[in-house]
C-alpha positions as CSV (number, residue, x, y, z in Angstrom):
1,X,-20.6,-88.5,3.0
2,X,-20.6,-90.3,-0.4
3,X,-21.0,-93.8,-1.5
4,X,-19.9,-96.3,-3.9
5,X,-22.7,-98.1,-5.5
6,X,-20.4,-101.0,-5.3
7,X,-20.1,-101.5,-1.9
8,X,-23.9,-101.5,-1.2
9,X,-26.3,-104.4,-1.2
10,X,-29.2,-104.8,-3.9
11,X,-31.6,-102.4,-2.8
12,X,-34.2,-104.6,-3.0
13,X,-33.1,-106.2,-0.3
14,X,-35.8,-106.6,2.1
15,X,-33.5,-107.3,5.1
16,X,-31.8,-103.8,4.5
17,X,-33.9,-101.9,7.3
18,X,-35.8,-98.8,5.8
19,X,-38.4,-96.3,6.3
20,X,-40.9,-93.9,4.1
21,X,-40.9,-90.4,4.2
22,X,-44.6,-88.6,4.5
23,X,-46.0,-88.5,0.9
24,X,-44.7,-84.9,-0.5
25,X,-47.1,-83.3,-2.8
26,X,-45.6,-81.4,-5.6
27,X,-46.9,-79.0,-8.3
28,X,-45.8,-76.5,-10.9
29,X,-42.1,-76.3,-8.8
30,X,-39.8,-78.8,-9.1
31,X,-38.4,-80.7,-6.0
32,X,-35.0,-81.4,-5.7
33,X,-33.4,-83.6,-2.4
34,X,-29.7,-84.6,-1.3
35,X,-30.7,-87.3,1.3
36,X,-27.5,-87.7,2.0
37,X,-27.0,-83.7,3.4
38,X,-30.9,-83.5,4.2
39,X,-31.2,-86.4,6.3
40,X,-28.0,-88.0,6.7
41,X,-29.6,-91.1,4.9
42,X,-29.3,-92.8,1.6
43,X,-32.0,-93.0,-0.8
44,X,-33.2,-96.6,-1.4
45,X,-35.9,-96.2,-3.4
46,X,-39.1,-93.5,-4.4
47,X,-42.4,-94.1,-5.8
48,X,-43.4,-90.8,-7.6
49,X,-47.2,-89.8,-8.9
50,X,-47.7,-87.9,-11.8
51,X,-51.1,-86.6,-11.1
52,X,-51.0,-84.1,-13.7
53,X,-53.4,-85.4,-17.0
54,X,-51.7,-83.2,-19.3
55,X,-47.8,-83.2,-19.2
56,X,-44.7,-85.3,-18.3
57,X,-43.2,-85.3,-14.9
58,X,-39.1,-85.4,-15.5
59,X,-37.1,-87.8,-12.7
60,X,-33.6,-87.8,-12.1
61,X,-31.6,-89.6,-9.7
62,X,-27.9,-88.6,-8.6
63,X,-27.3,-85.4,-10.5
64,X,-29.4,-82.5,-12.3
65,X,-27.6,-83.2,-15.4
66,X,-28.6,-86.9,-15.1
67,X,-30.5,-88.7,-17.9
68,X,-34.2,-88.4,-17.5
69,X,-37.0,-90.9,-16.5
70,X,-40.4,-89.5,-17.5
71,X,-43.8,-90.0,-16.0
72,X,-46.5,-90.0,-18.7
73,X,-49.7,-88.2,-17.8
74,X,-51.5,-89.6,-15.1
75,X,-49.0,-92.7,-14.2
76,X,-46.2,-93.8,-11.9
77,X,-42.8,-94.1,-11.3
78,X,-40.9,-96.8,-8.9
79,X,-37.6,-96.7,-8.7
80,X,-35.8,-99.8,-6.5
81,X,-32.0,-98.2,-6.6
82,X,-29.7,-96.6,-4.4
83,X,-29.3,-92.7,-4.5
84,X,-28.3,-89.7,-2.9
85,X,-30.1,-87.0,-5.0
86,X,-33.5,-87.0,-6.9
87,X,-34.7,-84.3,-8.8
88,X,-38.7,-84.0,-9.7
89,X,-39.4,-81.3,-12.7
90,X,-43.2,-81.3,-13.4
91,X,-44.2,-79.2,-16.0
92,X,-44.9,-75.3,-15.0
93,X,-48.5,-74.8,-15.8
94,X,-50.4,-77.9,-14.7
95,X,-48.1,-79.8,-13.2
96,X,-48.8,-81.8,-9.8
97,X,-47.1,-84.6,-8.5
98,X,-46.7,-87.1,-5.6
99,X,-42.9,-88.1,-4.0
100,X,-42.7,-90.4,-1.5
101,X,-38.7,-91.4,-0.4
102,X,-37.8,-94.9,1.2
103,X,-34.7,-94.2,2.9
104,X,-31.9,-96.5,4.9
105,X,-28.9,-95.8,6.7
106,X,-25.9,-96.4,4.8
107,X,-24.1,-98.2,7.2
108,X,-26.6,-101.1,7.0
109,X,-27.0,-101.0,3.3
110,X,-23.1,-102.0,2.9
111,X,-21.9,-105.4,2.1
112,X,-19.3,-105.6,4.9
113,X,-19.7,-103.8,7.9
């Protein structure tokens, strides 16, 4: 299942019916997720924690090669767009982090069902 971003609604559309995933705690690993093959669902947003005080937390959204959004030291990330893969890469000595995944079906997120 795949998706064109231009046949979806904003995803910060509040009517767009969605649910968060259990907070996932991270630390020196990095955490990758297809929610499209893990869950059948399509990412709609993620607020991630860098709880580390040291290093950058590295955030990617829809491939591994993807640009990369860091998390400063002891900070947060929100991300309000549509996605099927995210990719979490703390750093591999002190790194711990918090990812939690709001997710909707991607029949409702549409434009024209």
């Amino acid at each position: 299942m795949s998706f064109d971003v231009q046949t979806l609604r904003s995803a910060s559309d509040d009517l767009i019916p969605s649910f968060l995933r259990t907070p996932e705690n991270g630390t020196t690993t990095a955490i990758r997720h297809n929610t499209i093959y893990e869950f059948g669902l399509i990412g709609k947003g993620a607020r991630i924690i860098n709880n580390d005080s040291l290093n950058n937390l590295d955030v990617r959204l829809h491939n591994p090669n993807a640009t990369i959004m860091i998390v400063p030291p002891s900070s947060e990330l929100v991300v309000s767009e549509w996605f099927a893969e995210i990719h979490c890469e703390p750093d591999g000595t002190t790194g711990a982090f918090q990812l939690t995944l709001e997710l909707a079906d991607l029949r409702e997120a549409r434009k024209f069902r």
